[in-house]
N, C-alpha and C positions, 0 to 999 in steps of 0.2 A: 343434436336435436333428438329427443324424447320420440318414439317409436307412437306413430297415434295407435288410437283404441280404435281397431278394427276385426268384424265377424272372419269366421272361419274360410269364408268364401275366396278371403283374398289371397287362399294360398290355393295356387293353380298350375299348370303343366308341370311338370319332371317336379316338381318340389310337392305337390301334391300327390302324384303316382308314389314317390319314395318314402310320403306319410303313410300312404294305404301299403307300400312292402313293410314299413316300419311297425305299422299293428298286427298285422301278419305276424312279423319275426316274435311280439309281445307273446301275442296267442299261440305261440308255438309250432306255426307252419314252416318258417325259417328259421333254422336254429343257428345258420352261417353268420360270419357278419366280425368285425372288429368288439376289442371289449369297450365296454364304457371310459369315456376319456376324462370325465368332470365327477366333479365332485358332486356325488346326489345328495346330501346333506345341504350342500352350500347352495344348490338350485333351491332347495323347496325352503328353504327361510327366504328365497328373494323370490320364490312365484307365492310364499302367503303376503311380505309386503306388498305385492300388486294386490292380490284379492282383497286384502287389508282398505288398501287406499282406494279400489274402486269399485269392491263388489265383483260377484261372481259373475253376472250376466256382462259387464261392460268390461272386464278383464277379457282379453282377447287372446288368443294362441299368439297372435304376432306381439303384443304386450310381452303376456309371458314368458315367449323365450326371449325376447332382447332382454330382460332383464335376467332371467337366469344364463345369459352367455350360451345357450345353445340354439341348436336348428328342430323347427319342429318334429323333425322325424325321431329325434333321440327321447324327448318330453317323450312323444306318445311307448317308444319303448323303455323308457324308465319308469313310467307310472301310468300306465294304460292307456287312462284320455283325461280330459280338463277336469271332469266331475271328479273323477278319483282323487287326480291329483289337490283337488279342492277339500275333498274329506281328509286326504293327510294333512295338506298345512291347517286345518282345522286342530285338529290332533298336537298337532306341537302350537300352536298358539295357547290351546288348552294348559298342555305344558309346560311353559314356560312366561310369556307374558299376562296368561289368565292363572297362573297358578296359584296366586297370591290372593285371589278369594277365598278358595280351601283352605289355604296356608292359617289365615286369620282366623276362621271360625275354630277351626282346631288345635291351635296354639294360646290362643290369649285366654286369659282363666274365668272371665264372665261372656256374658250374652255381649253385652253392650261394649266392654274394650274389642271384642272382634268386631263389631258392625262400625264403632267406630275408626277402627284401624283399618277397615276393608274400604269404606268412603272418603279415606283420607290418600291411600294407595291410589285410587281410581284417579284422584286428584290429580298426582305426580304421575300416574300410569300414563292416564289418558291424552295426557299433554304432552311425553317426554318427544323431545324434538328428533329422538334417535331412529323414530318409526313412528308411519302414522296417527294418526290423531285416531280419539277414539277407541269403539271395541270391536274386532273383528266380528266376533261372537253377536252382538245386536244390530251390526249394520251389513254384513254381509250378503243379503239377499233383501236390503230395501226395495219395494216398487221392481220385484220380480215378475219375467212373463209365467206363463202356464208352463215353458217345459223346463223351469227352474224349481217347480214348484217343491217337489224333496230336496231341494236343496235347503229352501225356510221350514220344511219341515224337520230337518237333521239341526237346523241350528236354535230352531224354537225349543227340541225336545231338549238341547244342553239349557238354555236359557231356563227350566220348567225344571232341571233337574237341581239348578243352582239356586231358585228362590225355593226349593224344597228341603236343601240343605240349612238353606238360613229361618225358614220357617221349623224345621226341627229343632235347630239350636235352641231359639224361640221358646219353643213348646217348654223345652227342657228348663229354661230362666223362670218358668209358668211355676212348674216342676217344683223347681228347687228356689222359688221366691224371693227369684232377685226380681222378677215379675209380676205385676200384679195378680189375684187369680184371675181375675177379668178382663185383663189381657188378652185382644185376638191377633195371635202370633202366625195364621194365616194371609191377616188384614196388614198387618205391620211390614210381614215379610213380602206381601204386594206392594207396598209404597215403598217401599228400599227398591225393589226391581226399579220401582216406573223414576224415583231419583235417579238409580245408576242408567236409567236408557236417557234420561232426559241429560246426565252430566256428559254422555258418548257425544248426544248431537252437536254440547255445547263446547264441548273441544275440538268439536269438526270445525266448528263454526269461528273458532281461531279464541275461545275462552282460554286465560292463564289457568296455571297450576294455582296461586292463589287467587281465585276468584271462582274456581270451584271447589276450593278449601273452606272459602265463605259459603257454598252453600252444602255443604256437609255439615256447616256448623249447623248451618239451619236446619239442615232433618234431623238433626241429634234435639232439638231443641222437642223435637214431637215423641220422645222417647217416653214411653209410661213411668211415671212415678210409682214407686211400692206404696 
């Protein structure tokens, strides 16, 4: 049975005291202590599929390490605390399952075969049954309290920095007139965000890979003509 999604409260006597030597040891006041026994690689791909699958706030310590196979005391000295360790597996999600939006805009030779290959990706991304549904990156800090709040603030700024990349390509199709001039490649690259947030929820929501293929067809359909 699956470890329920519980606050940090529920780790208490001797397992709590050994968290608090265990941050200690982090911050350098213990430097004693056996080496690291697990693979830290192989924890943080399986503590970002929890945050992945449930958000940063409802992702618990007790979540996190039942699925990373260790005790909370090692989490907090392998990577601080939860927060941190939530910016790293951002970072490799970035990496590796988000990679393929850069990948697109800077490989294919028009504006339009990368937007169209980037919404088609999302398609097959967002649904692949190998890890959760969805984009970490847009749902990670849905319906966050107040002290999560840099948390949607660090994942809005990637969000802001990726419709900025696709609005410059944009610009550049403007540029170089495979765009109209009257083209607002600002306006364009806003509606491709609010597709790719709206194709996230709808792979959360158990939509196929073709049935969000279908509606990539459809924002391609809203593409400027020269």
């Amino acid at each position: 049975m699956a470890t329920p999604l519980l606050s940090d409260r529920s780790i208490i006597g001797p397992a709590r005291r050994y968290q608090i030597l265990e941050r200690s040891l982090y911050n350098g006041v213990v430097t004693r202590g056996r080496p690291r026994s697990f693979d830290r690689d192989a924890a943080l791909e399986k503590a970002m599929h929890v945050f992945w699958r449930y958000g940063y706030e409802p992702a618990s310590i007790a979540a996190l390490t039942d699925a990373m196979g260790i005790r909370p005391a090692s989490l907090y000295a392998a990577f601080g605390d939860k927060r941190r360790l939530f910016s790293e597996a951002v970072a490799r999600y970035q990496a590796t399952h988000g990679a393929f939006i850069g990948a697109a805009l800077a490989e294919e030779p028009t504006a339009r075969g990368a937007v169209e290959r980037m919404l088609r990706e999302i398609a097959v991304n967002y649904t692949d049954p190998s890890h959760p549904p969805g984009c970490l990156i847009i749902s990670g800090a849905v319906n966050h309290g107040p002290d999560a709040a840099d948390v949607e603030d660090e994942l809005r700024e990637i969000r802001n920095q990726s419709r900025a990349a696709v609005a410059e390509r944009l610009r550049d199709a403007v540029a170089n007139r495979e765009l109209p001039e009257d083209a607002d490649a600002d306006a364009l690259a806003e509606f491709l965000a609010a597709v790719t947030r709206g194709m996230s929820r709808s792979a959360q929501d158990g939509a196929t890979a073709d049935e969000l293929r279908a509606v990539a067809d459809l924002a391609m359909r809203a593409w400027p003509q020269p």
